[in-house]
Structure formats: structure tokens, C-alpha cells
C-alpha positions as CSV (number, residue, x, y, z in Angstrom):
1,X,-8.9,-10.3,44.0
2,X,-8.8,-12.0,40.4
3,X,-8.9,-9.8,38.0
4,X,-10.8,-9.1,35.4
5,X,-10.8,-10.0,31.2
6,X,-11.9,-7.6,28.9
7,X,-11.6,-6.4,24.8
8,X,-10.7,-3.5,23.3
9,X,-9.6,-2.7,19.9
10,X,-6.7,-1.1,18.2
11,X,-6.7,1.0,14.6
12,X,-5.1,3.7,12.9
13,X,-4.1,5.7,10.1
14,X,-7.1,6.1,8.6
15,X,-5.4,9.1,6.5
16,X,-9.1,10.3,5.2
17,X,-7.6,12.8,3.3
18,X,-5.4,10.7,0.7
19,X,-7.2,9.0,-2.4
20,X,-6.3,5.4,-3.4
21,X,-3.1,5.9,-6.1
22,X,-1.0,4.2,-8.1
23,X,-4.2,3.8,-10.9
24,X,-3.2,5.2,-14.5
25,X,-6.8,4.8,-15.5
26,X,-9.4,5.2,-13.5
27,X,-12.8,3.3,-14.5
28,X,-15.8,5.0,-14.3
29,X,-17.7,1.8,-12.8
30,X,-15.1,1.5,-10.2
31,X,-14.6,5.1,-9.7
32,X,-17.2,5.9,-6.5
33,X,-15.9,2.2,-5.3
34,X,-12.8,4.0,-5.4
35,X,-13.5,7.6,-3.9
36,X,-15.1,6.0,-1.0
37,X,-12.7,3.0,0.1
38,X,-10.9,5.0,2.6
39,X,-14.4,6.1,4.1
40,X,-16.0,2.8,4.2
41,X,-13.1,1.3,5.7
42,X,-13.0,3.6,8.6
43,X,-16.4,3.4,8.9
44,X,-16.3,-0.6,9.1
45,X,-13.6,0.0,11.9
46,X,-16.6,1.5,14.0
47,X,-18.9,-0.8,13.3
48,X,-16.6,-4.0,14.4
49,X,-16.1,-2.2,17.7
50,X,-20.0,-2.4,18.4
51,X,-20.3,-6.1,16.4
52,X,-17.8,-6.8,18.6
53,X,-18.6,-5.2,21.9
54,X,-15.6,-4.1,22.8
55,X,-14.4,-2.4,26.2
56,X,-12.6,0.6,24.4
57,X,-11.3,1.6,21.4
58,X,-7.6,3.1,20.4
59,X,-6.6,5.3,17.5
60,X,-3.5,5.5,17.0
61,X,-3.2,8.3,15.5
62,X,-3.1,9.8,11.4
63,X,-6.6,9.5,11.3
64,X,-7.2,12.4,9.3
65,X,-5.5,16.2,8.2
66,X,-9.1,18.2,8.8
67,X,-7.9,21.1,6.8
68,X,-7.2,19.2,4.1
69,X,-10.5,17.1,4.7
70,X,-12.7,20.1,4.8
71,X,-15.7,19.7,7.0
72,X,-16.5,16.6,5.2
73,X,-13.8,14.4,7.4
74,X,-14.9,16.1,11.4
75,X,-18.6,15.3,10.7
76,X,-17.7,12.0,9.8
77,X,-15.7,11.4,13.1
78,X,-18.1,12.9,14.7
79,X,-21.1,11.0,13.7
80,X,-18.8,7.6,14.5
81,X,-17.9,9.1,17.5
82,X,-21.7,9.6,18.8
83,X,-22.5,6.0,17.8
84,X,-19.7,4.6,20.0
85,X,-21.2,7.2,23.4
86,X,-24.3,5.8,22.6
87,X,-23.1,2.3,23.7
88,X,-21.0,3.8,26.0
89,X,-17.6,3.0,24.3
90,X,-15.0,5.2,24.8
91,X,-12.2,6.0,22.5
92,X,-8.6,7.0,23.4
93,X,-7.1,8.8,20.6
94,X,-3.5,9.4,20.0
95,X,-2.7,12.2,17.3
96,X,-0.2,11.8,14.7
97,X,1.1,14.1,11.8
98,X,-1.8,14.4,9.9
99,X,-3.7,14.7,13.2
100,X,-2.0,16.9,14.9
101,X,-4.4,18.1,18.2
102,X,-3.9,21.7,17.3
103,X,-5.3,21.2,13.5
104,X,-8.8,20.0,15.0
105,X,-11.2,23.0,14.4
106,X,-11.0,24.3,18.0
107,X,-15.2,25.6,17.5
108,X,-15.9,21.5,17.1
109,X,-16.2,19.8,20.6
110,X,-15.6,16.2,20.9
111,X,-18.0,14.0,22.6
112,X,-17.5,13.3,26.2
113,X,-16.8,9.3,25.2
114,X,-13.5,10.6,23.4
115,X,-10.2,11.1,25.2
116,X,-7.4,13.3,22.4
117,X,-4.2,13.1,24.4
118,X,-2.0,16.2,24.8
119,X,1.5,16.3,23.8
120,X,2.7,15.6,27.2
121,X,2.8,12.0,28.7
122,X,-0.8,11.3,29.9
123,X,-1.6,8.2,31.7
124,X,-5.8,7.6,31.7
125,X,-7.3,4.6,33.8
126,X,-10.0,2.7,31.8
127,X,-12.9,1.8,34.4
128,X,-15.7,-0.5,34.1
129,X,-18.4,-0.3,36.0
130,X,-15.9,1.8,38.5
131,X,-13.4,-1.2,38.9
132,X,-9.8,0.1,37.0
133,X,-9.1,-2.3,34.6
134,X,-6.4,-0.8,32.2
135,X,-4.0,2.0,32.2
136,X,-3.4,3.7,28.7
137,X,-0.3,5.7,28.7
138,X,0.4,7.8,25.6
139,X,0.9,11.0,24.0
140,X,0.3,13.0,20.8
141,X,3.2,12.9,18.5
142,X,5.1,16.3,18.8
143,X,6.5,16.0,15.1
144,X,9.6,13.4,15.8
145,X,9.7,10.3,13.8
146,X,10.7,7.9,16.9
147,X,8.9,6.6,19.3
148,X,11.0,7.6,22.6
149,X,10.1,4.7,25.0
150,X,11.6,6.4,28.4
151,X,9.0,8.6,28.4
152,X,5.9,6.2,28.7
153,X,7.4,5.6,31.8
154,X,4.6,6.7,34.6
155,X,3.3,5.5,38.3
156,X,3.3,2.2,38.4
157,X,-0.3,0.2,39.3
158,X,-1.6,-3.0,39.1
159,X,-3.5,-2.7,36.4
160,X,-3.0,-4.0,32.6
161,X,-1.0,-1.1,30.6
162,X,-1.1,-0.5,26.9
163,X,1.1,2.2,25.6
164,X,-0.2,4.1,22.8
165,X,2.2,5.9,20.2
166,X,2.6,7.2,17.1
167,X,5.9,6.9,14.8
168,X,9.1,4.9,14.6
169,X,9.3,2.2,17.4
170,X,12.7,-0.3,18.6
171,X,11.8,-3.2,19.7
172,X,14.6,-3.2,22.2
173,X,14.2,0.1,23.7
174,X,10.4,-0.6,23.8
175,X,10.9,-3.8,25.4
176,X,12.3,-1.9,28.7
177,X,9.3,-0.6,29.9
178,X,7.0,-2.1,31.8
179,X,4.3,-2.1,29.2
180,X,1.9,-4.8,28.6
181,X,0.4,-4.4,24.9
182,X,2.2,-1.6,22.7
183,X,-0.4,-0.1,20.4
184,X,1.7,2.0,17.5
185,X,0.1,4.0,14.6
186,X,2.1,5.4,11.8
187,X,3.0,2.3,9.8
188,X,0.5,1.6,7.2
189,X,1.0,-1.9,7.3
190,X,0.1,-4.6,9.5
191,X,3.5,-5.4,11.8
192,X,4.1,-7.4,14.7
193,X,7.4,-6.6,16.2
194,X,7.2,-8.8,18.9
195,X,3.9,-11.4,19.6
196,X,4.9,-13.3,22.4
197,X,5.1,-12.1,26.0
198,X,5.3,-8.0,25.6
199,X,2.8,-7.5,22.5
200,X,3.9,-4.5,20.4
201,X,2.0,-4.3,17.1
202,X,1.4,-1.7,14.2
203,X,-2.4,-2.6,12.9
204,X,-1.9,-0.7,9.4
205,X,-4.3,1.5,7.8
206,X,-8.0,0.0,7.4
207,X,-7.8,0.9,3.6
208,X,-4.5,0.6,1.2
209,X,-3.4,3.8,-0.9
210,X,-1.0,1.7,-3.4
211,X,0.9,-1.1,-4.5
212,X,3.3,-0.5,-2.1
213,X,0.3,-1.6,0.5
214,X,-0.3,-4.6,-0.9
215,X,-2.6,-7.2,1.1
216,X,-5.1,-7.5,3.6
217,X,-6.0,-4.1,5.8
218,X,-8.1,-3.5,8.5
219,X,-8.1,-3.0,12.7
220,X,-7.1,-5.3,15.6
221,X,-9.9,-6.9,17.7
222,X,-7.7,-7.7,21.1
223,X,-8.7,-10.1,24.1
224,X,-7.0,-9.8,27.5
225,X,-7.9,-12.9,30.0
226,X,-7.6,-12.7,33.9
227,X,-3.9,-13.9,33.4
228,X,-3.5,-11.1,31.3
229,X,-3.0,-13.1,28.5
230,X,-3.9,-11.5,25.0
231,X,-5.3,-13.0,22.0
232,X,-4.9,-10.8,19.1
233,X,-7.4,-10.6,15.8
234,X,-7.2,-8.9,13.0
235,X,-10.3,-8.0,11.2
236,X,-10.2,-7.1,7.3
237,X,-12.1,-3.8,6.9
238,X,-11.0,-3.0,3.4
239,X,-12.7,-2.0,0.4
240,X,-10.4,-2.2,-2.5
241,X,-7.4,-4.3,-2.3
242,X,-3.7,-4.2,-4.0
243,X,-1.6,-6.8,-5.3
244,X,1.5,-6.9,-7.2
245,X,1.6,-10.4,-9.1
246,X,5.1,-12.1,-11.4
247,X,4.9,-14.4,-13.7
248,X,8.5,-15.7,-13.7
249,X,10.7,-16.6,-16.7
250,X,10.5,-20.4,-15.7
251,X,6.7,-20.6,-16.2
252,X,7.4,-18.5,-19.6
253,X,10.1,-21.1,-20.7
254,X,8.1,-23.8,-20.1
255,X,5.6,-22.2,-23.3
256,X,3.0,-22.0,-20.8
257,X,0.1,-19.7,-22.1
258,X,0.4,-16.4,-20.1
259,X,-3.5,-15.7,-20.4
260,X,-4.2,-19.6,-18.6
261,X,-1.5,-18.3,-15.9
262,X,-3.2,-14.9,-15.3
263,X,-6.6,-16.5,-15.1
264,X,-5.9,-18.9,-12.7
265,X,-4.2,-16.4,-10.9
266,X,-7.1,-14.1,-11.1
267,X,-9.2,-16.7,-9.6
268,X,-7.0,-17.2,-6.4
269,X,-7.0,-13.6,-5.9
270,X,-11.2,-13.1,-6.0
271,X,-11.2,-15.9,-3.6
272,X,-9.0,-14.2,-1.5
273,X,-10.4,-11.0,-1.4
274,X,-13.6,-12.6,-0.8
275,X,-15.9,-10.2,-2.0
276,X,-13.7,-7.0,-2.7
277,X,-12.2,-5.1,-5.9
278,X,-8.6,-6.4,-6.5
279,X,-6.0,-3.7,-8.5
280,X,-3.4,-5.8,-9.9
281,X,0.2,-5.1,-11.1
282,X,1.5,-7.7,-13.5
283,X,5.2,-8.3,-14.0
284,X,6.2,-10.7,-16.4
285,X,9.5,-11.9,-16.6
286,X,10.3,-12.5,-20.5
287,X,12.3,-15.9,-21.7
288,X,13.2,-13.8,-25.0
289,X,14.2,-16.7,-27.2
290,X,10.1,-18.2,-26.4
291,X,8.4,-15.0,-26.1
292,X,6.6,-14.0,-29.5
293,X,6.4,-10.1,-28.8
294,X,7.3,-8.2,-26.0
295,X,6.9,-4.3,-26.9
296,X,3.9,-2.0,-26.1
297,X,1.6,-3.4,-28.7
298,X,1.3,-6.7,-27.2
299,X,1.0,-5.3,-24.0
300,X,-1.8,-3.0,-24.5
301,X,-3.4,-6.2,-26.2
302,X,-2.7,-8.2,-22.9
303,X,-4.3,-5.5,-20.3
304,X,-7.5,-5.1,-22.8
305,X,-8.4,-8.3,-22.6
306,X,-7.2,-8.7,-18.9
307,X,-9.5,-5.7,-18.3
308,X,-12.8,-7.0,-20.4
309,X,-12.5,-10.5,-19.3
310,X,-12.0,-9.4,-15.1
311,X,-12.2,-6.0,-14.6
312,X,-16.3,-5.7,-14.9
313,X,-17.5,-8.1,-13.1
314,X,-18.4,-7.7,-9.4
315,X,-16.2,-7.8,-7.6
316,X,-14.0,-6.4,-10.2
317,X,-10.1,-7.4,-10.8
318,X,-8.9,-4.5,-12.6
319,X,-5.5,-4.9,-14.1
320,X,-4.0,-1.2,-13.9
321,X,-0.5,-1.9,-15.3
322,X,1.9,-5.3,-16.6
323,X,5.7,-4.3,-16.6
324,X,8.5,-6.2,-18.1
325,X,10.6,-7.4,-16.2
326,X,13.9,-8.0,-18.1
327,X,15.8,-11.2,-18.3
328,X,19.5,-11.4,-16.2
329,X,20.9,-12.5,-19.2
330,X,20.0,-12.1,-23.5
331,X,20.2,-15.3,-25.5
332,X,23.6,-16.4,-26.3
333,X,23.2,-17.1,-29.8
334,X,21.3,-14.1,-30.7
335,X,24.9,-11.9,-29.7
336,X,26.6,-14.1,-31.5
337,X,24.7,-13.2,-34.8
338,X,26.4,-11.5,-37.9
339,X,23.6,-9.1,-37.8
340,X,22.2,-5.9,-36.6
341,X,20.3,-7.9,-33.9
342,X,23.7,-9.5,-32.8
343,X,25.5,-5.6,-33.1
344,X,22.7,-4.2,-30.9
345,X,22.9,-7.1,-28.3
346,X,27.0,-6.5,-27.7
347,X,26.5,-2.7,-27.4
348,X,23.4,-3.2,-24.9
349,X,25.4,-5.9,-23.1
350,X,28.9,-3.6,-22.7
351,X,26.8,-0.8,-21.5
352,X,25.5,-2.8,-18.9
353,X,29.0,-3.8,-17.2
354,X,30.1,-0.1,-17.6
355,X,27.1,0.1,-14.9
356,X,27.8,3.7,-13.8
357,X,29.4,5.3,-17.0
358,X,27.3,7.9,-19.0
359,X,25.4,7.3,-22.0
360,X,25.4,9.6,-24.3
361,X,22.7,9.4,-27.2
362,X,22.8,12.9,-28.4
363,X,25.7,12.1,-30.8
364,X,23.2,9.3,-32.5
365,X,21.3,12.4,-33.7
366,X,22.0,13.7,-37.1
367,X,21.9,17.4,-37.5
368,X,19.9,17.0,-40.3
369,X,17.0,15.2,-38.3
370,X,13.7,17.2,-38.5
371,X,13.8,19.2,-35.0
372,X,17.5,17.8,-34.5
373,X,18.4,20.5,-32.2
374,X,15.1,19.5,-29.9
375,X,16.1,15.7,-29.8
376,X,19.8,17.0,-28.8
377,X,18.9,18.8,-25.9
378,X,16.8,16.3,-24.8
379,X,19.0,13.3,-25.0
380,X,21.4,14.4,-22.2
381,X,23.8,11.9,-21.1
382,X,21.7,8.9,-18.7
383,X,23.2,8.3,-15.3
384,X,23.0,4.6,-16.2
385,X,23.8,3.6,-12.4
386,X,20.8,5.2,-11.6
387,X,18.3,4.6,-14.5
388,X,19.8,0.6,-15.4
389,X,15.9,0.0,-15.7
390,X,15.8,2.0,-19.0
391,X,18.2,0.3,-20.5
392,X,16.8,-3.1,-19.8
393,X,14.0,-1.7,-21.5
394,X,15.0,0.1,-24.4
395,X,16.7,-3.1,-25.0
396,X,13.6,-5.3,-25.3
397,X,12.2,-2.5,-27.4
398,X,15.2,-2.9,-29.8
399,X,14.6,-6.2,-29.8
400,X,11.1,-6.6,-30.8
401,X,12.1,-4.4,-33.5
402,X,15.1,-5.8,-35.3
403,X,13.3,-9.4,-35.1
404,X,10.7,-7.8,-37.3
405,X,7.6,-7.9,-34.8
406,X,5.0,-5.0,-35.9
407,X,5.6,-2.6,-32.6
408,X,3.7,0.7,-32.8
409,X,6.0,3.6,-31.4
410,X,2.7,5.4,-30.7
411,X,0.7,3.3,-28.6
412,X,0.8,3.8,-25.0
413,X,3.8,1.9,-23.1
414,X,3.6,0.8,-19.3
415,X,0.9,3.1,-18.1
416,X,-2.0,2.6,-20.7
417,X,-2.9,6.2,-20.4
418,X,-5.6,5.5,-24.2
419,X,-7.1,2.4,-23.6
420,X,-10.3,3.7,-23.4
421,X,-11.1,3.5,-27.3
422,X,-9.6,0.1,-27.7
423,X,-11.8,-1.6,-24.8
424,X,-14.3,0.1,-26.1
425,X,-14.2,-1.1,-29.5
426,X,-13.1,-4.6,-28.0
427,X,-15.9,-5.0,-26.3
């Protein structure tokens, strides 16, 4: 007897609980975009299970911490989880960490559509119309980060078996059970540790929390022929999108105008995101002997007009930081200078090959200084192997100010925190 195709689909970590971060300043116009990204997202998980009429539905687990949620986060599973019975769809649900089975408010019943697997290995044939068509095997995570693969094993049947876990997978121990399509939660990224023959996939969280989630989010949409072939879709569900974009020394070198390169890059991102809010990190890698200014003042010039010009608009492209990124090497002739500039330049350039050695700056304090004794404490030796990054900075600092730019020592550095007065009187 041929069997038969079908479609289900795969999501998880919705992680409700957890606002979008990495923002130093949060706009008010974007601010309920914001608050409600993680929502939305989930939300438009449910939905592409009914657009796309699916068999069943997976979640694999960190969906939400209820406690933390309050009763906000139930109801809303709730309510998703209703509209899914009503078209007969049922949902197998893994728990993760945030999840954990026991944390569900035990005076809230799930509907009848919903399957929460134990802690124990549970295997749960998938019927249609009473004709097995798929056996999920899966548990809720008891707390370990790894994904033990011996124990998915369970009776062997004929019919197509997904595997559903939570946690820390190997490919090669995963690869020796006799498991058809691997659905893993717990990685908030989209990853595909193996796509050909025995699928094994991570689908990421529907909505990204920071720039370390940059890209594309959302839920897979998979297809299972009578061969037991799959086809597997992913389907963008998010809100608000992250992106981390460099504008290398090269392009710098070359005199190109940085506001040209972050337009145009601007414009590939909207297109992109078709539709959705874009946070962007800059990182600009300075060619010192062509760059004009590189301190704070320039900066905060740069973001306010990144933010008036791009970051109202709707969508919006809301630039929430630019970093320097300092160059491997300072111009040769500047060290070379009889100068102050050319002193500073061989002290910042031997502390850099002492790598690990402590600085110390407390001696460059004189006693006399106004609140000398505060500044003395402070300046504790700087583990330098740990905290090169300062350096590179302070030295672009001292730079800016021995070649004579205007740098304002009290305008706000990488993180922008008092914009708000200058885009206000910008725009």
C-alpha cells in the first residue's frame, strides 16, 4: 500500500518573555513596533500553519517562561492554540528551559488538539483520517544541554519518524538512529546540520532578540512525498530585523564618501527586509591618514543624520550604534614624527606587542589633580590581553586630539545614550 504525503511544520523558541536588546535608545515611534515583535512573530507562526494547511504542527520547545510572562503569555497560547482545534490541527510540543512542563500553571488545561510531552521518551502516532502517517518521538528537556540521541530510540514501525528535541545536538550521534526528519529547538538561529538524506534542522526563533541574531527569522513549512522525500521551506515571520554592517578600510582609502556607502547600503537592506524595521550596527574601519575625524563628535554627527534621513520612515532603518573599528596598523610616517603625535604613536604601538603586560595609568595622575585621589583608585592597572579593544580606542581618541580636530570629551561615545536633543533640534 503506497503511502501517503503530507505537511507539517516546525518552530520554536518563541522565548515570549525576552524583549528585543541590544538598542541604546529606544524610539518612541518604533517603541510598540518593538514591545510587540516577539508577539507578532509567534502569532504569524500560527497563522502560516492554517495559510498553509498543514498536517501538524511542532514546537520545539522555549516557547515561553509563564511565570515570568504573567498571564499575559498562557492566554496568548491559548487563544492560538483554539484556532489551530478549530481546523483540527494538532500540535506536538516539546518543552525546553524556559518551558519547562512543570512551570505551566497546572489550573490552565490545554486543549485537546495539543500534545506537551513528559520528560520521559514518548513516542505519539500522527493519524489522518485514522491511517498512521507519522511517528513523533520526543521528550521534554530535563535540564541537560545535549541532546542524548540513544534514547529516541523506540519500536520500530513503518511509518515516517520525526524526532523532536530540545538542546545541544551531534550530528554523528544523531545520525545513528533511525530517524527520518530531526526537529531541534534551542538554537535561535536557523541551522541545518545535515539536508540531505537524514534531515536534522534547528528553525531559530520566529523573532531576533539582538545583533548577535542577525538575519532572516521565522518557522519551517515541511513537505513529505510518498517516497518520503522532504522539501523544506522556511517562512520569514519576523517583525523587526538585525544587521550588523562594515564599511572596510579599502572603501575608506579609496575617499569614497561614507554617507553615499551607508545609503546605498540602507537601500539593499529595506529591500531585503521587504517591508520590516531594520536595527543596524555600523562598523567602520578607519584609513587614519584619509579620515578627517574619527572621535565621538563626528560620530554622533554621523548616527543623527543616519537616524533623520532612515530611521522615520516606514519601514524604519534605525541606526542604534557605529563603532570604530581600528586599523591593523597606524601610519608609518606619523610615528616617525618629532612630535607629540609621533611620541604617543610609539608608546601606543609598544604597548600593543607587550599584549598581556599591565598598564598602569594611575602614575599619569598628578597628586595635585582636582579629586586626584578619585582618578587613582580608578585607574587600576588594565589587563591589556583582555581589554586590547580599549587601547585601539583610546588610541584613535589620542589621535583626533593631537592632530588638532575639535573632539568634545562630553558628548556621548559609542552608545549615543543624549541624542535625543540633537535630532531634535536637527530636525
Amino acid at each position: 500500500m503506497g503511502r501517503e504525503s503530507f505537511r507539517f511544520l516546525h518552530a520554536s523558541d518563541f522565548h515570549l518573555e525576552r524583549p528585543l536588546l541590544d538598542l541604546p535608545d529606544v524610539p518612541d515611534h518604533l517603541r510598540p513596533a518593538l514591545v510587540s515583535a516577539p508577539w507578532k512573530a509567534a502569532e504569524a507562526v500560527f497563522e502560516a500553519a492554517i495559510v498553509e494547511n498543514v498536517d501538524f504542527v511542532i514546537l520545539a520547545g522555549d516557547l515561553l517562561n509563564p511565570i515570568a510572562c504573567g498571564a499575559a503569555g498562557p492566554a496568548f497560547l491559548l487563544e492560538q492554540f483554539d484556532l489551530l482545534a478549530q481546523r483540527k490541527i494538532p500540535i506536538y510540543w516539546v518543552g525546553g528551559i524556559a518551558d519547562d512542563p512543570e512551570r505551566w500553571p497546572a489550573a490552565v488545561s490545554l486543549p485537546s488538539n495539543v500534545h506537551l510531552f513528559s520528560k520521559r521518551i514518548e513516542a505519539v502516532v500522527h493519524r489522518r483520517n485514522g491511517t498512521p502517517i507519522a511517528t513523533l518521538v520526543g521528550r521534554s528537556s530535563t535540564g541537560t544541554q545535549t541532546i542524548r540521541a540513544s534514547e529516541y530510540q523506540a519500536e520500530a514501525d513503518d511509518n515516517y519518524r520525526i524526532a523532536v528535541g530540545f538542546g545541544e545536538a551531534d550530528t554523528e550521534s544523531l545520525s545513528n538512529e533511525r530517524i527520518d526528519y530531526w526537529a531541534l529547538g534551542g538554537n535561535h538561529q536557523r541551522l541545518a546540520l545535515r539536508d540531505e538524506g537524514q534531515q536534522m534542522r534547528y528553525c531559530g526563533s520566529p523573532q531576533g532578540r539582538s545583533m548577535a541574531e542577525e538575519g532572516a527569522h521565522g518557522c519551517f513549512i515541511v513537505d513529505v512525498d510518498s517516497s518520503r522525500k522532504e522539501q523544506v521551506h522556511s517562512i520569514d515571520v519576523d517583525v523587526v530585523r538585525y544587521s550588523t554592517q562594515t564599511i572596510d578600510a579599502e572603501d575608506m582609502a579609496l575617499g569614497r564618501d561614507v554617507r553615499q556607502m551607508m545609503t546605498k547600503r540602507i537601500n539593499r537592506l529595506q529591500s531585503e527586509a521587504s517591508g520590516r524595521h531594520t536595527l543596524v550596527r555600523w562598523r567602520i574601519q578607519m584609513d587614519l591618514e584619509s579620515a578627517t575625524v574619527v572621535g565621538p563628535a563626528a560620530l554622533e554627527e554621523l548616527i543623527v543624520w543616519l537616524r533623520r534621513e532612515f530611521g522615520y520612515g516606514q519601514p524604519s532603518t534605525w541606526s542604534t550604534d557605529i563603532d570604530v573599528i581600528p586599523p591593523k596598523s597606524l601610519p608609518k610616517k606619523w610615528q616617525e614624527e618629532d612630535t607629540i603625535l609621533g611620541d604617543f604613536l610609539r608608546t601606543a604601538i609598544e604597548q600593543r606587542k607587550a599584549g598581556s603586560k599591565p598598564l598602569s595609568l594611575g602614575s599619569f595622575v598628578e597628586s595635585e589633580t582636582p579629586g586626584g585621589g578619585t582618578w587613582s583608585s580608578a585607574l587600576l592597572p588594565i589587563e591589556l590581553g583582555v581589554n586590547q579593544h580599549v587601547l585601539d580606542l583610546s588610541t584613535l581618541l589620542g589621535v583626533d586630539l593631537l592632530r588638532g580636530h575639535s573632539v568634545d570629551l562630553l558628548s556621548c561615545t559609542r552608545r549615543f545614550g543624549g541624542l535625543a536633543n540633537s535630532e531634535k533640534q536637527s530636525s
